[in-house]
C-alpha positions as CSV (number, residue, x, y, z in Angstrom):
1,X,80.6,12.0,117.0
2,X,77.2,12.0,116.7
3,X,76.2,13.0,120.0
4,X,78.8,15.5,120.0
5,X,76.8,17.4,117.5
6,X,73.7,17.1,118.8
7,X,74.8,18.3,122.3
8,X,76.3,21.5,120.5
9,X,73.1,21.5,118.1
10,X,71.2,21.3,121.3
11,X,73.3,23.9,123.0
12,X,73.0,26.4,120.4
13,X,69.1,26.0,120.0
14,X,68.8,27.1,123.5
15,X,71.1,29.7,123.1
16,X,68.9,31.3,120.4
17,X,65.6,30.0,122.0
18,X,66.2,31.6,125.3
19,X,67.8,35.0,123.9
20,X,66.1,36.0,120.5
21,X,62.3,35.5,121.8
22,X,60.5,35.2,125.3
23,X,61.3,31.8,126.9
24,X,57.8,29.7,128.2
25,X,56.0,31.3,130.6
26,X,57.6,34.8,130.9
27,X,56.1,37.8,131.5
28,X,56.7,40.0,128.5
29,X,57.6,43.9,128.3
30,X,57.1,45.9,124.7
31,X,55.0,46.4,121.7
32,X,54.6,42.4,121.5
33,X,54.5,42.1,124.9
34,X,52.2,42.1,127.9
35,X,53.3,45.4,129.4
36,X,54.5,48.7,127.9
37,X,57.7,48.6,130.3
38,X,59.9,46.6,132.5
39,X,58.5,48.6,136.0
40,X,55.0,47.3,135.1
41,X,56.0,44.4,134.4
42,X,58.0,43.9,137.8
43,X,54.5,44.4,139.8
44,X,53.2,41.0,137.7
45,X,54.9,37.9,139.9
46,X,53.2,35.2,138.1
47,X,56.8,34.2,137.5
48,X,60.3,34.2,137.8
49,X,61.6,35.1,134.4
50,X,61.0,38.6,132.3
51,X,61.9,38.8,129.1
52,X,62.0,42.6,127.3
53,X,61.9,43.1,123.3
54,X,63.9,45.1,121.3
55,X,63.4,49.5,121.7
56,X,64.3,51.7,124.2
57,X,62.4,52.4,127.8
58,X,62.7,55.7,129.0
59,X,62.3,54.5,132.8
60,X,63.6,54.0,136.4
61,X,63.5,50.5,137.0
62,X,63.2,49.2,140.6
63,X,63.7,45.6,141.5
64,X,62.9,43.8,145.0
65,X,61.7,40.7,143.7
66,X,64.2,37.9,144.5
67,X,65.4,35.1,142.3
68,X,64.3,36.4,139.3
69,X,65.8,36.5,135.6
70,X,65.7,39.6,133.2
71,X,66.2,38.9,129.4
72,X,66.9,41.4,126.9
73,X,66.4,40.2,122.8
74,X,69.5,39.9,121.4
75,X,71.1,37.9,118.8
76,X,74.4,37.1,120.8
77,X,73.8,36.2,124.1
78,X,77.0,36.1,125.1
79,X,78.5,39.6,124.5
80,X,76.3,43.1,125.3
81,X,77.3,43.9,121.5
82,X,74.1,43.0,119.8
83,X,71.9,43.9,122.7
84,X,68.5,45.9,121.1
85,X,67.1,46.4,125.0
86,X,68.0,50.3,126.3
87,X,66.8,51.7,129.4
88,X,67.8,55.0,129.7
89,X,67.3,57.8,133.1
90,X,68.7,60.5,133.8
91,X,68.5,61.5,137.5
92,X,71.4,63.0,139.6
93,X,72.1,61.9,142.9
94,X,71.2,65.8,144.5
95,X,67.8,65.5,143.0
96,X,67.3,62.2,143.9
97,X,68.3,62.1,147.6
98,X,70.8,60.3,147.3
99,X,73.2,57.7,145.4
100,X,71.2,54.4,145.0
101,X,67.7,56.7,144.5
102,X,69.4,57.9,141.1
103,X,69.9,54.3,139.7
104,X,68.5,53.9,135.9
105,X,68.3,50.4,137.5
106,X,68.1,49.6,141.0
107,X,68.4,45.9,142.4
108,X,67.3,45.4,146.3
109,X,66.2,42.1,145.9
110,X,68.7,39.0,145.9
111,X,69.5,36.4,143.5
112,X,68.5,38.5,140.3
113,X,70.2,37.9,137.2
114,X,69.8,40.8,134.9
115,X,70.9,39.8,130.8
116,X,71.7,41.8,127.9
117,X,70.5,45.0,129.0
118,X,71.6,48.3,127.5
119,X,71.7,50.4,130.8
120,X,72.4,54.1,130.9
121,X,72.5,56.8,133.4
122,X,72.3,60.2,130.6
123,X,73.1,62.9,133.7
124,X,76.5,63.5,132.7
125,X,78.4,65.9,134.3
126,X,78.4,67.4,137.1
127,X,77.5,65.0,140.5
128,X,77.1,61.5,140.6
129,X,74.3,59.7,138.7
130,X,74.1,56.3,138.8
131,X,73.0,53.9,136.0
132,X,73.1,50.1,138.0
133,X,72.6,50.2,141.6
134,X,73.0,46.6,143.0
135,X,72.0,46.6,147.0
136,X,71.8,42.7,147.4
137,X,73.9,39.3,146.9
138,X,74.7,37.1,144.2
139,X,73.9,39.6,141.5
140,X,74.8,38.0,138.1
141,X,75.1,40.8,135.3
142,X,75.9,39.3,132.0
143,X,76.4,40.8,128.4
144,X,75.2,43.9,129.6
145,X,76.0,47.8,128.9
146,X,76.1,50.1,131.8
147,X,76.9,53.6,130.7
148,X,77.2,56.8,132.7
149,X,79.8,59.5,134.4
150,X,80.6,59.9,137.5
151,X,79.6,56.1,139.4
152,X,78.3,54.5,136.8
153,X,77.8,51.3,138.5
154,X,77.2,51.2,142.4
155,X,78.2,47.4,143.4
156,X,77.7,47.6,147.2
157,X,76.2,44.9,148.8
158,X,77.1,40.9,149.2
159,X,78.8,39.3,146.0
160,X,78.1,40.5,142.6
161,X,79.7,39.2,139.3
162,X,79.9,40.7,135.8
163,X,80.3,39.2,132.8
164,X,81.1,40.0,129.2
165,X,79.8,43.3,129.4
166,X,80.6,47.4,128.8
167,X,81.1,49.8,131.6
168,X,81.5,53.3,130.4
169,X,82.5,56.4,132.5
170,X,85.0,59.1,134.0
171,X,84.9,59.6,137.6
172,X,85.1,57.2,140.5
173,X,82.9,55.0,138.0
174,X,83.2,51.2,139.8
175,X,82.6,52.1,143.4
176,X,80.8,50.6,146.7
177,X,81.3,49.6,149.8
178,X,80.4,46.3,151.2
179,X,80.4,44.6,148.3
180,X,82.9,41.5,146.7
181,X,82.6,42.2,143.2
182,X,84.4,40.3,140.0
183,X,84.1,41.8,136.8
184,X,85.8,39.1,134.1
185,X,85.7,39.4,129.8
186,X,84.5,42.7,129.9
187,X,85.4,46.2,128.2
188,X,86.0,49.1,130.5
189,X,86.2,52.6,128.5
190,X,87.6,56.1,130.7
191,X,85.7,59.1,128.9
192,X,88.8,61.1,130.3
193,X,91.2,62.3,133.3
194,X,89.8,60.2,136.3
195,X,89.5,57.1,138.2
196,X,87.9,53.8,137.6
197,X,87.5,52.3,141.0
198,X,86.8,53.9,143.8
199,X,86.7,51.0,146.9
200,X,84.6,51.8,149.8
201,X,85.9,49.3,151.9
202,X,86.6,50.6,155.2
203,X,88.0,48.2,157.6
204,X,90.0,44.8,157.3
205,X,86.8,42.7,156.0
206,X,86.3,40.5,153.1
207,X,85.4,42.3,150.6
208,X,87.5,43.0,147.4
209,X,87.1,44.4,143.8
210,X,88.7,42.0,141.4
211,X,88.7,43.3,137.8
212,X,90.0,39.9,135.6
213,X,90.4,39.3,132.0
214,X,89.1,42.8,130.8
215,X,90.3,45.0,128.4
216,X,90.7,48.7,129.5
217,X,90.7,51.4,127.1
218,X,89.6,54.9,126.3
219,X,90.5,58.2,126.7
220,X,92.5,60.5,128.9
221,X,95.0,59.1,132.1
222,X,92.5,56.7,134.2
223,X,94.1,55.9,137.0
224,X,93.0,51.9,137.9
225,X,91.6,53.3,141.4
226,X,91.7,55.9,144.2
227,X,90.7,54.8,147.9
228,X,87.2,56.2,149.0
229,X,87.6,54.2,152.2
230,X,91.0,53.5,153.7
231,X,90.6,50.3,152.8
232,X,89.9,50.0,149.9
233,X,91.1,47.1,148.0
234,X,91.1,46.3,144.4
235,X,93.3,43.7,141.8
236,X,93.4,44.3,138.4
237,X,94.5,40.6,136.9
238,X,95.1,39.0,133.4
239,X,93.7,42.0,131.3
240,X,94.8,44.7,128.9
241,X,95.6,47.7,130.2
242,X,95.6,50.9,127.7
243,X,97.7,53.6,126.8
244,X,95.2,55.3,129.1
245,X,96.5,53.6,132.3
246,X,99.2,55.9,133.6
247,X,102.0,54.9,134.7
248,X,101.8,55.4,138.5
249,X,98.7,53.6,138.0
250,X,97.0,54.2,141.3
251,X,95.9,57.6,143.1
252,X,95.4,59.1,146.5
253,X,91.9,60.5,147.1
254,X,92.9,63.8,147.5
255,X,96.0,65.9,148.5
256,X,95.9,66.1,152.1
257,X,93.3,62.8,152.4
258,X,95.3,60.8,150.8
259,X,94.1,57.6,152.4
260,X,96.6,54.7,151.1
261,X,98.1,53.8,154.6
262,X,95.8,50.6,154.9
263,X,94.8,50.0,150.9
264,X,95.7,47.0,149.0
265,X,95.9,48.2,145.1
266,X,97.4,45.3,143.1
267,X,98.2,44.0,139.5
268,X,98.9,40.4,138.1
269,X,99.8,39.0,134.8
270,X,98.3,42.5,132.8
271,X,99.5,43.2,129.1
272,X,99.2,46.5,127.2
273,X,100.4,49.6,126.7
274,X,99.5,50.7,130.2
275,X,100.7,47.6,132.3
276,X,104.3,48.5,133.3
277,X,104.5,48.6,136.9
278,X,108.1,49.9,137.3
279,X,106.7,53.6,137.8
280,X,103.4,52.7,140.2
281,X,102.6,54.5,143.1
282,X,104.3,53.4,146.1
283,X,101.1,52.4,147.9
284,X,100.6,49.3,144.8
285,X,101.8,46.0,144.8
286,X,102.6,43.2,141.8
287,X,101.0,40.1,143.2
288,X,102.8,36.6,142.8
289,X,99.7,34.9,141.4
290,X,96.5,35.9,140.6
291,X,93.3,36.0,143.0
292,X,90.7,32.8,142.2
293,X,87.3,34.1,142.2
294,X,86.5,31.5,144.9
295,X,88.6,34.1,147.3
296,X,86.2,36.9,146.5
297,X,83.3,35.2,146.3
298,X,83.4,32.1,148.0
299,X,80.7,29.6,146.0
300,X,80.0,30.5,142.5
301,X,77.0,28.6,142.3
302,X,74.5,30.8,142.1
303,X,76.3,32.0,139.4
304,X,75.4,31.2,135.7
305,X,77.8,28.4,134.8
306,X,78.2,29.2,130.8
307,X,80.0,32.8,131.7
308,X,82.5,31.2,134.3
């Protein structure tokens, strides 16, 4: 019994030691810390580990380092709801030159682990504006908030894997192309009429979008994906699906370009107001079991161990 306690003692010191102030050795970002913000900080590679305080950073963030860790103060390090970090842009894609160039956060370099983070993208309408850009493998994104519009988060290259976080938007606002991304114990809110996913995946590869164990809510109908590639493919598995889920569920990308001949949109074990599959487009499917995350991204051991 006694070591029972102290291994949870243990496990909760750590917990508040590594979240609530800068862990040994890291370079700090802030009014305590070493560098006013988070790019500065980025160009010092005395070590691995960042940690950021509490406030917001009115910045573009741009990361090429690999095997690094990003810590934002919080309280509750598993969740993005006590996260005190924001790091706000607001750059369209147009001005920009194109989609990844108008990330509020843009990772190139593998390996990086990125934790609670308030991350926003304040565009808003109009064109796509990107708040988290993620152009390299085993990306782990944990408790974080990425907020935005039209794509929101751009997960497009290697295996990436969100955890316990917020993803806010309208249009088209999970996309990417050669990415295998699993997004598990996470809120996903629709600002309105639109689309969560749209899958770039354009021939019969290995890439997939697995959304598992998330809670979908908002406003307006949000369909759970249209095809931006004809192959898109994309399972939404074990989560709550909201009254703002229509019920056909899935959409073609446009009349006339309707793209669903070769897509694989597909459901398992969902709940909600919105998870009735008896009126889904005729393009979905209802899987017999539910996709292991081993399937999408093969070895999960880069990945950190407490949010699988």
């Amino acid at each position: 019994m006694f070591a029972l306690l102290l291994t949870a003692f243990l496990l909760c010191a750590r917990s508040a030691w590594a979240y609530s102030k800068p862990p040994s050795g890291a370079i700090t970002v802030g009014s305590s810390g070493m560098y006013s913000t988070l790019s500065e900080a980025l160009d010092d590679t005395s070590s691995d580990v960042y940690f950021v305080y509490a406030g917001t950073y009115q910045e573009q963030v741009f990361i090429d380092r690999n095997d690094i860790k990003i810590y934002g103060e919080t309280t509750t390090d598993d969740s993005y709801t006590d996260n005190t970090v924001n790091i706000s842009y607001g750059l369209g894609a147009s001005e920009a030159g194109s989609n990844d160039a108008s990330g509020t956060v843009r990772v190139h370099g593998e390996n990086v682990a990125l934790y609670n983070l308030n991350i926003e993208n304040s565009f808003g309408k109009g064109e796509q504006a990107i708040a988290l850009s993620v152009q390299a493998t085993d990306f782990g994104g944990y408790g974080l908030s990425i907020v935005g519009y039209q794509d929101t988060l751009l997960a497009n290259v290697g295996y990436e894997f969100i955890a316990n976080s917020y993803i806010e938007g309208n249009t088209d606002f999970i996309f990417g192309q050669r990415a295998s991304l699993w997004i598990t114990g996470s809120v996903i809110k629709t600002l309105g009429d639109g689309w969560i996913t749209a899958s770039g995946r354009s021939s019969d590869d290995d890439f997939w979008y697995v959304i598992d164990n998330c809670e979908i809510t908002g406003a307006g109908d949000a369909y759970l994906g249209r095809p931006w590639r004809d192959y898109a493919r994309v399972v939404f598995q074990n989560s709550v699906l909201g009254s703002n889920v229509p019920s056909e569920g899935w959409s073609i990308w446009n009349v006339g370009d309707e793209r669903t001949d070769e897509v694989t949109f597909a459901e398992y074990g969902n709940t909600g107001d919105g998870a009735d599959t008896s009126g889904r487009a005729n393009f979905s499917e209802v899987l017999d079991s539910a996709v292991d995350i081993s399937t999408v991204l093969g070895s999960t051991s880069w990945i950190d161990a407490s949010f699988l």
